[in-house]
C-alpha positions as CSV (number, residue, x, y, z in Angstrom):
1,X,63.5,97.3,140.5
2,X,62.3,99.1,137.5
3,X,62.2,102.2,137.8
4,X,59.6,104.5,135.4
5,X,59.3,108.0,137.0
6,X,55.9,109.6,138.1
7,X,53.4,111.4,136.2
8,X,54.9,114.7,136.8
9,X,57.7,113.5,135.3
10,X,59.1,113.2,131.8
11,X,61.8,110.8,130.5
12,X,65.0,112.6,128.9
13,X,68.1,110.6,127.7
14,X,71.0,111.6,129.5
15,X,72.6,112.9,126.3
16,X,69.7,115.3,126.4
17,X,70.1,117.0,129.4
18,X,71.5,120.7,129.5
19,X,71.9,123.5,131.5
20,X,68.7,124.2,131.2
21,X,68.2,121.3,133.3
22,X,70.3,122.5,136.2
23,X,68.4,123.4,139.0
24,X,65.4,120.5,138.3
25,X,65.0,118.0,140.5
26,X,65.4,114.8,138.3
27,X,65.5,110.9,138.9
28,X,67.0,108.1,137.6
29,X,67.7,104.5,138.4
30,X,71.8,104.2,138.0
31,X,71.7,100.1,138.6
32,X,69.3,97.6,139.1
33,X,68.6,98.2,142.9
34,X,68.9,102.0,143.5
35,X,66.5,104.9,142.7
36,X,68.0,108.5,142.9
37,X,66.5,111.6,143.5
38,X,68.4,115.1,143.5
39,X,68.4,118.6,142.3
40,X,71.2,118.8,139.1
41,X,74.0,120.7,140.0
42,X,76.2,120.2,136.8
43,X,76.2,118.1,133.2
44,X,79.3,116.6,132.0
45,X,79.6,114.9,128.7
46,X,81.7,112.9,126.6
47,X,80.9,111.0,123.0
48,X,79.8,108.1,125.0
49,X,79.3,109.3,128.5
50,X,77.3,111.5,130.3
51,X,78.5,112.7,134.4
52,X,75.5,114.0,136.2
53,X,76.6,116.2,139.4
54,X,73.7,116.3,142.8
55,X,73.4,119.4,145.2
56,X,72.0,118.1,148.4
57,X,72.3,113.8,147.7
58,X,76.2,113.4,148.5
59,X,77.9,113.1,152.2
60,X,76.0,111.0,153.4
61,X,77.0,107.0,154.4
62,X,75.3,105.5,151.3
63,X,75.0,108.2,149.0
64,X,76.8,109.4,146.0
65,X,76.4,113.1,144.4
66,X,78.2,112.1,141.5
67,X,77.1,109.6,138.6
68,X,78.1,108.5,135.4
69,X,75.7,107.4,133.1
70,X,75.4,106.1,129.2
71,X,74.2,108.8,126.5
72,X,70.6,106.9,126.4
73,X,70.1,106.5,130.2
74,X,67.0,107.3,131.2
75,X,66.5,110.2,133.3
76,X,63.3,111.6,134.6
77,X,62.9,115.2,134.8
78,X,59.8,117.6,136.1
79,X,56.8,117.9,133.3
80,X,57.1,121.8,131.7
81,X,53.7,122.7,133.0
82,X,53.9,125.7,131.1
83,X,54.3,123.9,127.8
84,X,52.0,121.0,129.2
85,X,49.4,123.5,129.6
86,X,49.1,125.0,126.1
87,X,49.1,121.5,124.6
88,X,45.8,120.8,126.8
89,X,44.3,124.3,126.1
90,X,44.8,123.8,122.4
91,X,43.7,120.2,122.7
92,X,40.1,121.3,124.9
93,X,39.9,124.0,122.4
94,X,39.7,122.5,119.7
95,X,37.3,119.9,121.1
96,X,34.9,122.6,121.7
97,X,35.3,123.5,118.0
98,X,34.6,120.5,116.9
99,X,31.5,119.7,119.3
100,X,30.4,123.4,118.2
101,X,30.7,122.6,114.7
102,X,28.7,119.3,115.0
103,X,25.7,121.5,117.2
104,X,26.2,123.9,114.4
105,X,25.4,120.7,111.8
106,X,22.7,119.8,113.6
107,X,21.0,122.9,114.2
108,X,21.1,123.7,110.7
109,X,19.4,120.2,109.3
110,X,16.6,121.2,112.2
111,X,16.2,124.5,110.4
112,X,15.9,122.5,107.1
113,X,13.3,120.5,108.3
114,X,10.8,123.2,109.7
């Protein structure tokens, strides 16, 4: 299994995460044939080691609520729409400026011409 996230997600090395992850609900694929999914509860790290703690995932006959991972795990973790939103304003905007500037070109070499 290889897991890649969704496309609400964005990949975050485990090293990376903070408590201002706490709260998310974040993926990650811990071996080769699970797929987690939880809401983090707690970030624990070492130099070389990063201990992820899950509210709502553990007590169950399978499932674990605690994991330890390597700094440069990947770990998937919700899109900031809020951040995702200005780049794609900024990005349409200045689209428009440059398709306004180019009508702007044009209607000025039609000017020339009459």
């Amino acid at each position: 299994m290889d897991y890649t996230g969704s496309q609400s997600e964005k990949v975050v090395p485990a090293g990376e995460l903070s408590r201002n992850h706490i709260g998310q609900t974040i993926s990650f694929q811990p071996n080769e044939f699970t797929v987690v999914f939880g809401k983090l509860a707690g970030v624990a790290r070492t130099e070389a080691m990063v201990y992820l703690s899950l509210q709502g995932v553990g007590n169950g006959t399978h499932l674990k609520d605690e994991y330890d991972l390597p700094l440069t795990h990947d770990v998937y973790v919700p899109v900031d729409v809020i951040t995702n939103a200005e780049s794609t304003i900024k990005d349409l905007f200045g689209k428009v400026q440059e398709n306004l500037r180019g009508a702007g070109h044009k209607g000025e070499d039609r000017t020339d011409r009459l």
